[in-house]
C-alpha positions as CSV (number, residue, x, y, z in Angstrom):
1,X,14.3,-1.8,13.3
2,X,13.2,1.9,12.7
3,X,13.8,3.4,9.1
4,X,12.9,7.2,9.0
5,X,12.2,9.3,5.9
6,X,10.7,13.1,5.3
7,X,8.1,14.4,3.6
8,X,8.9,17.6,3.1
9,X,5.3,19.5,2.7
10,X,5.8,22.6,3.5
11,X,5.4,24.0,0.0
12,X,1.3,24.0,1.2
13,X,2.4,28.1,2.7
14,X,2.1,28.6,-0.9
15,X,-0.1,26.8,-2.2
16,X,-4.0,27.1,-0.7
17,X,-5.1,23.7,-2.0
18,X,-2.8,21.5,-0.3
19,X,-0.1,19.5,-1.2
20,X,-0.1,15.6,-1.1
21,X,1.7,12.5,-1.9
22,X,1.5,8.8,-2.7
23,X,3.6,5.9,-2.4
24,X,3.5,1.6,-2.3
25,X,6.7,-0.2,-0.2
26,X,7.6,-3.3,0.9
27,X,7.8,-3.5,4.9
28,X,10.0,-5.8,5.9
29,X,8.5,-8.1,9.0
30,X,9.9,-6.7,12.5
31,X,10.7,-3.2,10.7
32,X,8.8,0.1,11.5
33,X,8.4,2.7,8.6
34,X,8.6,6.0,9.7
35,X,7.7,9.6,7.5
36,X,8.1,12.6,8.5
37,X,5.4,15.1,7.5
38,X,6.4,18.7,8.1
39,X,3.6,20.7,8.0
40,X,3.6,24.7,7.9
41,X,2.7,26.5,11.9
42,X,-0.8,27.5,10.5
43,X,-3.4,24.8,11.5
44,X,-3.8,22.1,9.2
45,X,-5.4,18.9,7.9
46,X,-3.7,16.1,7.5
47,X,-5.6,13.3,6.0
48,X,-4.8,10.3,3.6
49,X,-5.4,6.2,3.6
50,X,-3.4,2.7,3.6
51,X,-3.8,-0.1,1.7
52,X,-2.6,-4.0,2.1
53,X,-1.7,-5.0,-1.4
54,X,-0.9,-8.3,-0.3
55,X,-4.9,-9.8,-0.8
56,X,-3.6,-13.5,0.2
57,X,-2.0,-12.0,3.6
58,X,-3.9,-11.1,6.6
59,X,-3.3,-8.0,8.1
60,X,-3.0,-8.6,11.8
61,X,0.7,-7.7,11.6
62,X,0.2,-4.8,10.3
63,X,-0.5,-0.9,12.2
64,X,-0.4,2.0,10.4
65,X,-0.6,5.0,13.0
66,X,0.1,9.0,13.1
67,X,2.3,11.1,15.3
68,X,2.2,14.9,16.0
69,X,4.7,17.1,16.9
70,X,4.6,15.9,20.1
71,X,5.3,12.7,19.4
72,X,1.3,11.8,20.8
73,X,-0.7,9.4,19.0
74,X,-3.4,11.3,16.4
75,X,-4.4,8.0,15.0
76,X,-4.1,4.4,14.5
77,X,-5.7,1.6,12.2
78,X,-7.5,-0.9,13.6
79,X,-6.9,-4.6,14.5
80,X,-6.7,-6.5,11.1
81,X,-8.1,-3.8,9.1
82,X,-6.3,-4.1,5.5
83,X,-7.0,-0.4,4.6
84,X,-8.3,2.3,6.2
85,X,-8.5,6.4,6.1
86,X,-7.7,9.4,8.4
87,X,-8.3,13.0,8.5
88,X,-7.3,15.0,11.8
89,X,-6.4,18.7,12.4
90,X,-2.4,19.1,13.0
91,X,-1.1,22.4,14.6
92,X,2.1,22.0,12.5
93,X,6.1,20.8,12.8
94,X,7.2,18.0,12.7
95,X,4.3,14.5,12.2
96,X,5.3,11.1,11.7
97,X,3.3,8.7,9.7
98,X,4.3,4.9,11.0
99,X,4.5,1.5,9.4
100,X,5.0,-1.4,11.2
101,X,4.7,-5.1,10.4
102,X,4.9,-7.7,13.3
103,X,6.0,-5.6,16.0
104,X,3.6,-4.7,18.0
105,X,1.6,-8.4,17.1
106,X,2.1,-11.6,19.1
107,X,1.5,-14.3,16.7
108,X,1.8,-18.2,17.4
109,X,1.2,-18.7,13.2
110,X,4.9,-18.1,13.0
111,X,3.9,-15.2,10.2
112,X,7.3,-13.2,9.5
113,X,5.9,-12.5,5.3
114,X,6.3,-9.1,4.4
115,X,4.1,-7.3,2.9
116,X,3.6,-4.7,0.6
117,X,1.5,-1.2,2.0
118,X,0.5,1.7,-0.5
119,X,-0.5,4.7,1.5
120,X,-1.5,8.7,0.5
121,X,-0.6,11.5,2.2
122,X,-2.6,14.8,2.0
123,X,-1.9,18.6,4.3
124,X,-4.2,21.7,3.3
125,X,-5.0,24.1,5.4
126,X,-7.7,24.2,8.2
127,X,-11.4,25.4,7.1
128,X,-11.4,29.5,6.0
129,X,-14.6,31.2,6.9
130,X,-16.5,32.6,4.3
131,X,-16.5,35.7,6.0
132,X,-15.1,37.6,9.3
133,X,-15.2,35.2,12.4
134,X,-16.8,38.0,14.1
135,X,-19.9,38.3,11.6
136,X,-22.7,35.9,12.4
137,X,-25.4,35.0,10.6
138,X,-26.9,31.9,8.6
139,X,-25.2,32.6,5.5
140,X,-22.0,32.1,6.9
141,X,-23.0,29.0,8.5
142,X,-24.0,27.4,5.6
143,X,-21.0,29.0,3.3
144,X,-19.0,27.1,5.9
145,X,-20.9,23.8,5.6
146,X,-20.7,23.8,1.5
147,X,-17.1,24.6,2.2
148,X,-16.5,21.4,4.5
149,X,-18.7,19.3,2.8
150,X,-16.2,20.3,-0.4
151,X,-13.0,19.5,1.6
152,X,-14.8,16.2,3.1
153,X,-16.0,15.6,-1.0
154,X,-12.3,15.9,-2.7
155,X,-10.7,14.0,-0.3
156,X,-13.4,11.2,-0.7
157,X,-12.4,11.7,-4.4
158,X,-9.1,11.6,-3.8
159,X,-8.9,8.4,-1.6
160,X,-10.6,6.7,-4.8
161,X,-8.0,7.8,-7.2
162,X,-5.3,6.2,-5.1
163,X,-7.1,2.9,-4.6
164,X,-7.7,2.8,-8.2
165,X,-3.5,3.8,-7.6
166,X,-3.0,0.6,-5.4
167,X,-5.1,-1.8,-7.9
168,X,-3.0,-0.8,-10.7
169,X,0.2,-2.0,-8.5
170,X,-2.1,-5.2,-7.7
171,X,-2.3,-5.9,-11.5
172,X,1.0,-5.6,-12.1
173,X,2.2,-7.7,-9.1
174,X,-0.7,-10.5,-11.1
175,X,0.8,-10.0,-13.9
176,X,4.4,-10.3,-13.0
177,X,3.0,-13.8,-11.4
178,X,0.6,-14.9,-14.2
179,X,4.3,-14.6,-16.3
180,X,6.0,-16.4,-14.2
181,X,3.6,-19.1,-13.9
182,X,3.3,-19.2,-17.5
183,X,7.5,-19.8,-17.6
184,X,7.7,-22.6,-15.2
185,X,4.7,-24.5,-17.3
186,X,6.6,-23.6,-20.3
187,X,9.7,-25.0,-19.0
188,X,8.4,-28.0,-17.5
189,X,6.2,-28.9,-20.7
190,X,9.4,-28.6,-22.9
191,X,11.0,-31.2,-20.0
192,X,8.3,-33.7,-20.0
193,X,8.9,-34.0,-24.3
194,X,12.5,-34.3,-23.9
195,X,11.8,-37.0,-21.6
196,X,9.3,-38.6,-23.2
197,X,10.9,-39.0,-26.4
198,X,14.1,-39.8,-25.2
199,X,11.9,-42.7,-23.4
200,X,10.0,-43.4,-26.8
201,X,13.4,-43.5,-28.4
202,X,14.8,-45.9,-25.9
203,X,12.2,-48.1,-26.5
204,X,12.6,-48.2,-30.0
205,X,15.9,-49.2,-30.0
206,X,15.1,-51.6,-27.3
207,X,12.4,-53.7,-29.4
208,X,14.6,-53.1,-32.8
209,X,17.7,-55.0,-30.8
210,X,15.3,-57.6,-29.8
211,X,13.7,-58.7,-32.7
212,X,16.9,-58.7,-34.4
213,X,19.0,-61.1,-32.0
214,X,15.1,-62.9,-32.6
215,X,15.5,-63.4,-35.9
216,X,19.6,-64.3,-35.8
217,X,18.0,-67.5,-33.6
């Protein structure tokens, strides 16, 4: 099954910095996840990360991969990684970000779980020069290399705010559990009393009636 949704980012024509966006969903086993990512004609970046949330899960299943315009693969995760990052240059239109979970995965385990993926999605535009193509000279190589190794910095930066993103979903999911937990043992603590004093009780009455037809004899 194919579900398809669109990212529209071409607000990035008016912004220099980039545009991006985050998300965590539940991919249903033998679903693919498809989002479109239309990025402006200029060249671009488009670069982001993926992240299992389910820890107790293994990740085999799973295949996170991105599409150009063209429909031609730009990159995939690897075999059983549970996260991973990307960065490639895009020449624009229309990308496809895809999640899938069992599809492409032969499996004898009988695995069909879903599983929950958070993933970021970042477009900014392609490296400027620091000056004229045409002018040459060292400064403008090494203006060009502080300005990469910037880019290559804040998206570094970025991919640590959204796993600090995806552990704050983790907590909650823990959470939600831990309370859950806590309920059941609630509710079967409360049973076991009930039971055992309406066993206690029983016995009460039990030796009360028999030391009273005792004494009658």
């Amino acid at each position: 099954m194919l579900i398809l949704a669109t990212l529209f980012l071409s607000p990035l024509l008016l912004l220099p910095t980039g545009v991006s966006a985050s998300f965590s969903m539940v991919v249903e086993h033998g679903v693919e996840e498809c989002f479109v990512i239309r990025a402006p004609k200029e060249k671009s970046i488009i670069s982001g990360n993926y992240d299992q949330l389910d820890d107790e899960l293994s990740a085999d299943p799973l295949r996170v991969t991105l599409f150009d315009a063209d429909e031609k693969k730009l990159w995939s995760s690897p075999l059983g990684a549970p996260e991973g990052t990307f960065s490639v240059a895009s020449t624009g239109g229309r990308n496809m970000l895809c999640i899938t979970n069992g599809i492409e995965y032969d499996d004898d385990t009988g695995d069909e779980d879903d599983r929950t993926v958070g993933f970021a999605i970042r477009v900014r535009p392609a490296t400027v020069r620091a000056q004229d193509d045409n002018v040459e000279g060292p400064d403008t190589r090494v203006m060009t290399n502080l300005i990469e190794m910037s880019e290559d910095l804040l998206d570094d930066f970025q991919d640590l705010n959204d796993h600090q993103a995806y552990l704050k979903v983790r907590e909650a999911e823990h959470r939600d559990l831990t309370e859950a937990t806590y309920s059941r043992i609630v509710r079967w603590t409360v049973l076991e009393a009930l039971v055992l004093m309406a066993i206690a009780g029983g016995q009460v009455m039990y030796l009360k009636k028999f030391f009273e037809q005792k004494r009658y004899l």
